[in-house]
Structures are given as C-alpha cells and as structure tokens.
N, C-alpha and C positions, 0 to 999 in steps of 0.2 A: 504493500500500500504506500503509496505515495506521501510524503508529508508537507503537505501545505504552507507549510510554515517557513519552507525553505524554499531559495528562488528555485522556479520549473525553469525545465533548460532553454525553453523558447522566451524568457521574461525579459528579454533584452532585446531583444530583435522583435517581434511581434506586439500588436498594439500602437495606441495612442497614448503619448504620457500626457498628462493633465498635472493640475497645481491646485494643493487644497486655497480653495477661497476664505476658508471661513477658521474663525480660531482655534478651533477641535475638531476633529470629526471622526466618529469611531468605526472601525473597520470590523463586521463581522463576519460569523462564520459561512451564514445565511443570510438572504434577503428579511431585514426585520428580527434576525435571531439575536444570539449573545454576543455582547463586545468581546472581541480577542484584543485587539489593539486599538491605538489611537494614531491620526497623523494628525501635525498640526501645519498655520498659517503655514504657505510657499512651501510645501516639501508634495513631492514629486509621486505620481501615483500611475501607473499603466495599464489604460485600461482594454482589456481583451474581448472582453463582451458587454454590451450595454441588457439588461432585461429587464424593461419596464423602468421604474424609475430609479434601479439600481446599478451601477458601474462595478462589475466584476473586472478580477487584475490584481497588481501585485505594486505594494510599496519599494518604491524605486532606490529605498534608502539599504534596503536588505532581501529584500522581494519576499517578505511577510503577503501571502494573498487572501483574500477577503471580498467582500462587498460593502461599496461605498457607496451614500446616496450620490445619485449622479448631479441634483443641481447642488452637491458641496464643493465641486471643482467648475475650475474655469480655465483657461486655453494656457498654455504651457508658460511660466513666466520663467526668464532668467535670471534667478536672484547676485546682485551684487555686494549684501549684506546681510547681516544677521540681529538678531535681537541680545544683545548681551547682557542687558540687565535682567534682572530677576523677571520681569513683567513690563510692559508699556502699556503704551494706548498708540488707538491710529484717532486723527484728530482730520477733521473738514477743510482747516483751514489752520496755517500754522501761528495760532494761537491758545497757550494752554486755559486759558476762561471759554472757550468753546468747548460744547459737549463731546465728549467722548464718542465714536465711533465703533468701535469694539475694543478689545484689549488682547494684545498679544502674550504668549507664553515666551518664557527664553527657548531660543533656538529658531522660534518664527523665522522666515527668510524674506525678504523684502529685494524689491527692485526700485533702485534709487534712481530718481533722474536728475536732481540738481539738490545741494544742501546750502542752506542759508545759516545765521548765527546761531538759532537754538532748533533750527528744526531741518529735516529732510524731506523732501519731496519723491513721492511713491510715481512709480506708473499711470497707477488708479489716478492722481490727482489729488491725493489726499497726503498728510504726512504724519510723521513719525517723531519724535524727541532725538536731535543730532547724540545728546551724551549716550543715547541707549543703545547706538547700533557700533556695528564693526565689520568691518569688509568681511563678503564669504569666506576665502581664501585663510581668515586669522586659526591657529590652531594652538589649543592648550596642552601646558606636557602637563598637569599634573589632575587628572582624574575625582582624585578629591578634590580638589581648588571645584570643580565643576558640580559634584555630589552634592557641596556644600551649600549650596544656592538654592537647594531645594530642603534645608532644615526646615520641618514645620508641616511639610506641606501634607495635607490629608493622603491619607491611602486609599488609592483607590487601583480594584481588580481591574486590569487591563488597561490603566491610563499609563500618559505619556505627556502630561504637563504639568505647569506647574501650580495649577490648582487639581491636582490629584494622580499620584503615579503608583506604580506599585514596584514590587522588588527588584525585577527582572527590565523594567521600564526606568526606574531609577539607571543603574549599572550599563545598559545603553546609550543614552541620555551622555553620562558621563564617558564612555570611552569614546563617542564616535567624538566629541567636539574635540578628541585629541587625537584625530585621522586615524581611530583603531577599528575596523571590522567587527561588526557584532550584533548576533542575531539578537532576536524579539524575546524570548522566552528564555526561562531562566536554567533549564536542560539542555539546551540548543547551545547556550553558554557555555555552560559544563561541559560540553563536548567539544569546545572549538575555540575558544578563547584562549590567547597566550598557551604555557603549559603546565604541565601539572608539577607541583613541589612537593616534596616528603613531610610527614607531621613531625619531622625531626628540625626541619627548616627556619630556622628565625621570620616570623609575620614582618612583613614590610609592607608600607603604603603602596595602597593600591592593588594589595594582592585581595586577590577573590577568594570567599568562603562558598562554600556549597551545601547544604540541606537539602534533605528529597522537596521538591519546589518551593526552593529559598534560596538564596542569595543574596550576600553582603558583603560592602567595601571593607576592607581595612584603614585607617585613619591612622593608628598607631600603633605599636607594636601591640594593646591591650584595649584597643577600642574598634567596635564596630560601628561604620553606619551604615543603616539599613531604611530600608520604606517596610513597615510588617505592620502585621492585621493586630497584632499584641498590642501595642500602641496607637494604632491607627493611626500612625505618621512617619514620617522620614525621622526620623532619630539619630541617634548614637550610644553607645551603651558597653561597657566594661565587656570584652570579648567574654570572657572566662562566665560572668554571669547570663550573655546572650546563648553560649552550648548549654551552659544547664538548664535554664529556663527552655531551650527549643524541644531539646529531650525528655524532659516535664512534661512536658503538654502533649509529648507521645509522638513528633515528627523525627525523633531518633536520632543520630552523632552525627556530626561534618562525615560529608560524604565523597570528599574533593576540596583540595585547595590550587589554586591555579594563581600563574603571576603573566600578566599582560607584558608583552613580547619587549615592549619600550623600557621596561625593567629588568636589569641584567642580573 
C-alpha cells in the first residue's frame, strides 16, 4: 500500500501548482474528512485533480497529499519573502490605524513588489509591516532559535501555525526554515531525518527524541521542547521528567534518538 504521506513519484512533474491564498488551510485525508495537515499563506500546493469543490494533490513543501478546498488557492505566486516575526497582519493600505486584513503565521510567504519606510507592498496591492518580513532565500542554522517562536502556542492535532501546531508540525516548522528536509508526520521523521545516535551519546541541541507518535526538540542537554496534548502547548520541560511522565501515561520509552545532518 502506498503511503500518502510521502511524495508519489509523478508529484513533480504532473499537475498545477497553486498558492494557498488564505492564512490556514487544512489539508485532509478526504473531501470534508479529518485534518492530516495544514498549509499556510504562499506555500505551494499541486494540484492533480480538481473534484467538485475540492483540489486533490500534494504539498509542494514535502509532497504530504490530501484534499484542499479549491477556492483556498489562487494562481501560483513567486514569493520573494517571508514572515519572520512571530505573527503579522496584511493591512489595505500601508497604514497600521487601518483594519487589519487577515493575519499571517510565521513562515507565511509573500510576494513583494516595492517596500517603503514601515511597510511592504504585496502583489495583491495590499501590504505587510517592513520589520516582519525577510527575503525567501534567509536560512537559520539553529532549529531551536526557530522552535522557540512558537513557546505558548496551543496544541493542536495536525496544525502547522502559529496559532496551533502539534509535535511533528512543531519539528518541521523548525528544520525546514534551516534548509533541512522533513516530512509531515512524526514516524516519517523517525525514519529519515539526520541519523540515528546511541543512548550512550551526550543530548545536544537540536537532537531529536522519539516516542511511538511523539517527538521533541532538545534545547539543552536536560530540557525538552515539545508541542504535546499533556500541556496542550508548545512547552519545554526537564528531559528526565518528560521520559517518565510519557511512560506514565502508558506511550512507553524513547524509541529513537536522531541528530539533524547540520550537527556533526
């Protein structure tokens, strides 16, 4: 059986890529079914079949495939920026005492066509806060630096913003903005991500923990941050006390620990 979740061999070459329009948009398994994933503002979507009012196809970032409503994308944009603050807004007219427009996630992708003193000017006609963006092209080396932006934020099953992510969506999230490869799903991780280190190994930032569908960053040699349903947030938490507490509640010992390839 096939698994979905991984790009199909025709995801690059077949279809139309489209660009989510709108600040969220969740990608499911079925038309109307469960959220698997989310994409957000300007990231890239291919779509292979349109049926009825849903856009089947594969997210362009990892080719996670699913069904999208079809009027959440709009015609391919070439983003030249990104959202690097925590959150923004898109504004009417580049004035911040005008209402708001919608609000963007970090990582949002924008197409800029001209920036003035405090603001940027979109494609759309509409703009953005100059301090919030930063050319596509910008790449972080430190994974946590990226994690970190998302303290607080609600947990949420299958998101991938930053009003709600979950574990596997967190750990994404963070390695791509530091040009690292990395599927949707938090097994899909475990199987492919960086490689695997002995439990004899001294914990280093950045290295990945693994629980049977769990995953968490390391921060410091003795702290984890994680997005988990325990807290219902993106947290951090004394490593030592996150294995016994995950084993407590019956999801059983690290099951994998893995260090990202940019970590020597």
């Amino acid at each position: 059986m096939t698994d979905r979740r991984l790009p199909p061999a025709d995801s690059q070459t077949l279809g139309e890529v489209k660009t989510v329009g709108v600040p969220v948009a969740d990608l499911r398994a079925t038309p109307d079914g469960k959220r698997d994933r989310q994409l957000i503002y300007g990231e890239d979507f291919r779509v292979l079949e349109t049926i009825g009012d849903w856009a089947y196809g594969s997210a362009v970032k990892d080719g996670y495939t699913g069904y999208l409503r079809a009027d959440l994308l709009v015609d391919q944009r070439m983003p030249t920026h990104f959202i690097s603050a925590r959150s923004s807004h898109i504004y009417a007219s580049p004035d911040f005492k005008t209402e708001e427009v919608a609000a963007l996630s970090f990582g949002a992708r924008l197409t800029v066509v001209a920036t003035r003193e405090k603001f940027a000017e979109l494609d759309s006609g509409q703009f953005v806060p100059s301090p919030h963006i930063t050319p596509i092209d910008h790449l972080y080396y430190d994974p946590i630096e990226v994690a970190e932006r998302y303290m607080g934020v609600p947990y949420l099953w299958g998101g991938n913003s930053i009003w709600g992510l979950d574990c596997s969506g967190l750990v994404q999230a963070a390695l791509l903005a530091c040009g690292l490869d990395c599927p949707g799903d938090a097994d899909l991780q475990e199987a492919s991500v960086g490689r695997v280190i002995g439990d004899n190994v001294r914990p280093e930032r950045g290295d990945l923990f693994f629980w049977k569908g769990h995953v968490g960053l390391i921060r410091d040699e003795n702290t984890l941050l994680h997005a988990n349903a325990y807290h219902m947030a993106v947290v951090d938490e004394p490593l030592d006390t996150a294995i016994e507490r995950i084993k407590a509640q019956g999801d059983g010992d690290v099951t994998s620990r893995r260090r990202p390839n940019y970590l020597k």
